[in-house]
Steps between C-alpha positions, in 0.01 A plus 500: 500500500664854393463782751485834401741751642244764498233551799208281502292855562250524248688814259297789364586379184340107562202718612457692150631239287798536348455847378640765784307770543596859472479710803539846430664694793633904525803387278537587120482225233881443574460395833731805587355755812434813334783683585556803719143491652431751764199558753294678301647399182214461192542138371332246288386137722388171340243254673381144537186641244433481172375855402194473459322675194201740568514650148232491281289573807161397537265624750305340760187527317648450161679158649160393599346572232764322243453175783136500461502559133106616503351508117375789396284491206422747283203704503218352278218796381247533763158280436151673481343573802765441693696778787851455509699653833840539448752609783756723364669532808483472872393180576890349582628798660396819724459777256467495066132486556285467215220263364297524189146353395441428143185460344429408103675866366539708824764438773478738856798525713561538836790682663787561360824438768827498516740301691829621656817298382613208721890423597538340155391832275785747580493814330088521420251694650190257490312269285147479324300208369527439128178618301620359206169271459287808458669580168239556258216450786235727604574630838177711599623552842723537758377500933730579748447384827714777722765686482772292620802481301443097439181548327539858269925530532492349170189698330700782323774234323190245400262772386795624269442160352162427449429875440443806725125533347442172643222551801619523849294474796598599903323576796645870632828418684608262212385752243667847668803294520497328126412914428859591691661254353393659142655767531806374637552240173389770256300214359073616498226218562259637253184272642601481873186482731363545869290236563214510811478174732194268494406716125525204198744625236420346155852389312410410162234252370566229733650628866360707772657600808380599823777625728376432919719636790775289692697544768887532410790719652413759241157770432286387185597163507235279290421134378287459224212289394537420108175409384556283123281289276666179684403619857573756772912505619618648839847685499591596833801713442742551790214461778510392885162589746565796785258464772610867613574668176672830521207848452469685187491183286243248421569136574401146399117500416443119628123528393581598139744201484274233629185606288758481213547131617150446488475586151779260397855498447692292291854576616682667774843664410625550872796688617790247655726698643438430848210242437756184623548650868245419767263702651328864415697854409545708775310848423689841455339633774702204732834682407375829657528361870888358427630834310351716809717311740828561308370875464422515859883405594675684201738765656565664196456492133261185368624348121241291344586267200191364268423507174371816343195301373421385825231797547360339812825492680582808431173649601548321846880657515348848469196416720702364774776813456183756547424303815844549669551863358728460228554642147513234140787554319431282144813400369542407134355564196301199498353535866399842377330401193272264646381684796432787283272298291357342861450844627341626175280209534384533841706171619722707710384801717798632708406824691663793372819591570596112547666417218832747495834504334828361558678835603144618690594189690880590589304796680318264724601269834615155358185375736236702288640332182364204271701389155305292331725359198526209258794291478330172739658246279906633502449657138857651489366862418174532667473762729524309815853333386642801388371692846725200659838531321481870486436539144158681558484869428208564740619310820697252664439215781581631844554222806176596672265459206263197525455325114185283424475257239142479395493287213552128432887361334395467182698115404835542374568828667585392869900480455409865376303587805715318743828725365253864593377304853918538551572848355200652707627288817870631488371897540298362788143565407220217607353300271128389492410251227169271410645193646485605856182735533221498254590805372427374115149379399542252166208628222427142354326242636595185722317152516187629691467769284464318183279266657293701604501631121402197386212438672359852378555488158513133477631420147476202262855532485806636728800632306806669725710734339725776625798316652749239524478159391470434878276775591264406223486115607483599885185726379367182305504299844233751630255379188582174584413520899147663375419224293647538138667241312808517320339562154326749638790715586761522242823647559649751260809541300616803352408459126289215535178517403169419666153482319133496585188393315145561642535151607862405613874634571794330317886538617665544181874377396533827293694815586487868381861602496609595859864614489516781755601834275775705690502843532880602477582874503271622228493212319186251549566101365844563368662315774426147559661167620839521359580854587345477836729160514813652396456791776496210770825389378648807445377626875636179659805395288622856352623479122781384287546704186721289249692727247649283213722638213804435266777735466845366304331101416443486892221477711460802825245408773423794706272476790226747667312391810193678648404409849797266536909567567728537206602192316823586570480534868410147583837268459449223249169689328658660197666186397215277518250708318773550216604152500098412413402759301838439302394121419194601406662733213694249384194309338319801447441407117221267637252792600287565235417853653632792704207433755574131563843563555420743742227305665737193533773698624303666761354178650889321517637865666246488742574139575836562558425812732268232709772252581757798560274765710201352573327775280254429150495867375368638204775430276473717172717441205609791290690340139673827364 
């Protein structure tokens, strides 16, 4: 028997096979320490990892959707007697609301939203559905449901499309504000209207819509009933029920919306925003009692955050400031704007004399002062962050001053939020925020809510929109606890259609074109996928501009980098990148155009920046 000199210890090499792994360590490809390394010292390290390729980046939603692989057929021409709904937007996210009902030659829209751009759209401004399937359609209206920005942000860039004589129709808040807007975009709506709640407005041959009062965080907020030849369909809008609605505004007429029920409804098109969380909205009024308390204790100036189209807050802000003696300072154009329009309206009624200016202010004690601002979601330039950092030309935070955030995070903004929480903290001031005092009344409905809903208007059918995926199926649970079956509550994708007869409702596999249009700059559906892809890159990894020329029968590489070090600083770099792009020249005869060459080249440079930095940038060949 022949013994082995070597250990009996199982080797790392048994335990792989016979191939020996490569370890990589903080050593260069030699093996040799990088010489003359300091504390301090910039240097390039090597792990046990493959680098791992992120580039071409898909996102969440767009890996889901290429795992799911859903068909989406195209849209067949729309059968006699048949209403066809089809959800533009806002029915698989929080904003881009809009829906539109088609009958035979006439199609009614309503709302037109926008949404704001996620962590994945640097650069744009917002988004708005795609109206490319009313091309050559017959739109014979347009209802607005209120005048928040996610149901008319979008009006002025999707009238410009389907044509500024098309008919418009608001209730007053949403129409003086569609007016402001106007004149702001230079762009007239020849046909836009002010429509009167519970008074039937007739939209062509075929529609007719009666807009009926709901509750929401905002005056002249409406549903409509849309009476067609298939049957009568419910849209609440934005809605929740206040049991103590704030004065000098009507409320939810709960008569008018049962006797509606009576008469039959075929469909209920219910707000989801807050439909999947249990119980019943807390009313406005309910906030009063919290924001007393933190103006009872306030030693000196008081700094509320909300939106601007959060009327009722802001009515309760100056209320509560008249109470304990203090002057409103508005701050920001926005904030301005809409109180204006409330106070022309009747909506908000400060006394006289309430309502000063920032410098009228500086004349006052700190303790007889109110800012009301916007800025509630850590928008880098709204008046409340740049009152923080010292950037505001009317004021700036003092140690003393008390700061209340009235308003909900808005999802995606809480690192945002969380980064102003610390600025405000480090100069001292207290914070007050809806998480520990109810000090922030949500305007949509919860579970109870819609239930309650139900059973007034009691539909045929239960349809959520207005949310996310989850919202919307949360919102479907509520159907199903009163009794509905599954096929009688369909849930909604953007783009896919739904249809009605007199006698049925089919889920459809077709889909109107829903690629969200961006609004970049000035420039509306210009930028799409691949530029909004290339920013990511280019924000993350920095770019690699390739310069390639000839000069005496030779080849000169010269590099640019933005976002990244010089080529030449990083040992090692230079000479890799020339040594590829080099071997790639040498059989350059077998491109068969300028643009493959340069597409091939850029993929093997950025490969070879990956297994030297780490980095995939936007490599971008120049051939001179």
């Amino acid at each position: 028997m022949k013994h082995s000199n070597k250990s009996n210890k199982p080797n790392h090499n048994q335990k792989h096979g016979n191939k020996k792994p490569k370890f990589r360590n903080f050593y260069d490809k030699g093996n040799t320490k990088q010489q003359n390394l300091q504390a301090g010292d910039s240097f390039i390290f090597e792990d046990s990892f493959r680098p791992r390729r992120s580039f071409p980046f898909l996102t969440p939603g767009q890996a889901l959707n290429k795992h799911l692989h859903i068909p989406e057929k195209k849209v067949q021409p729309l059968k006699k007697g048949t209403l066809r709904v089809i959800p533009f937007g806002g029915v698989e996210q929080v904003g881009l609301n809009c829906m539109g009902f088609e009958y035979e030659d006439e199609l009614i829209i309503v709302d037109m939203g926008i949404q704001f751009a996620d962590q994945y759209q640097l650069g744009i401004n917002a988004s708005i559905p795609d109206l490319s399937y009313c091309k050559n359609k017959k739109v014979t209206g347009v209802c607005i449901t209120h005048g928040h920005i996610d149901h008319i942000g979008g009006v002025f860039y999707m009238m410009e499309q389907l044509g500024r004589d098309t008919p418009i129709f608001a209730t007053p808040m949403a129409y003086e504000l569609i007016k402001l807007k106007q004149g702001e975009m230079k762009a007239e709506l020849t046909k836009l209207n002010e429509y009167k709640v519970y008074k039937p407005s007739q939209l062509g041959k075929h529609f007719q819509i009666t807009p009926f009062v709901v509750d929401h965080s905002i005056p002249d907020s409406a549903g409509f009933l849309i009476e067609t030849p298939v049957g009568r369909f419910v849209h609440t809008g934005d809605w929740k029920f206040d049991s103590n609605p704030l004065p000098y505004r009507p409320s939810t007429n709960y008569d008018w919306l049962e006797a509606t029920g009576k008469r039959g409804v075929r469909g209920l098109f219910s707000d989801s925003t807050n439909a999947h969380l249990i119980g019943s909205s807390i009313s406005e009024s309910e906030v009063i009692h919290s924001m007393e308390d933190i103006f009872k204790t306030a030693k000196a100036r008081v700094i509320t955050a909300t939106f601007s189209s959060i009327i009722d807050r802001v009515m309760l802000i100056i209320s509560t400031s008249e109470k304990f003696g203090r002057k409103v300072v508005l701050l920001g154009r926005s904030m301005n704007n809409y109180i204006e329009i409330a106070m022309k309206l009747g909506y908000v009624r400060p006394k006289p004399g309430t309502i000063i200016s920032m410098q009228d202010a500086a004349q006052l004690p700190d303790d007889q002062v109110t800012i009301c601002c916007t800025g509630a979601q850590g928008e880098r330039y709204a008046a409340l962050m740049r009152i923080v950092t010292g950037e505001s030309r009317d004021t700036t935070l003092k140690p003393d001053d008390t700061i209340i955030f009235s308003s909900s995070v808005i999802p995606g903004n809480e690192r945002a939020v969380q980064t102003l929480f610390d600025l405000i903290s480090q100069q001292g001031p207290k914070i007050h925020h809806y998480r520990e005092s109810e000090i922030h009344a949500g305007g949509h409905a919860k579970s109870e809510d819609t239930k309650k809903m139900i059973s007034l208007v009691k539909p045929e059918y239960y349809i959520p929109i207005y949310g996310y995926p989850h919202m919307l199926r949360g919102n479907a649970r509520n159907a199903y606890e009163m009794g509905y079956n599954k096929k009688k509550v369909p849930i909604l994708r953007n783009g896919k259609l739904l249809e009605f007869t007199k006698d049925a409702m089919y889920e459809t596999d077709q889909y109107a074109s829903h690629e969200l249009k961006t609004i970049d700059g000035r420039m509306v559906g210009y930028t799409g996928p691949k530029e909004l892809h290339d920013r990511l890159q280019i924000s993350s990894q920095g770019v690699l501009v390739v310069t390639i020329s000839k000069k005496s029968g030779k080849y000169v590489i010269h590099y640019a980098t933005v976002g990244l070090p010089p080529v030449e600083s990083v040992p090692g770099l230079k000479k890799s990148l020339d040594q590829r792009v080099l071997s790639i020249l040498k059989d350059v005869s077998k491109f068969k155009s300028a643009e493959e060459f340069s597409n091939f080249t850029e993929r093997k440079v950025c490969d070879t920046m990956l297994h030297d930095t780490g980095k995939e940038p936007k490599v971008v060949v120049v051939a001179q």
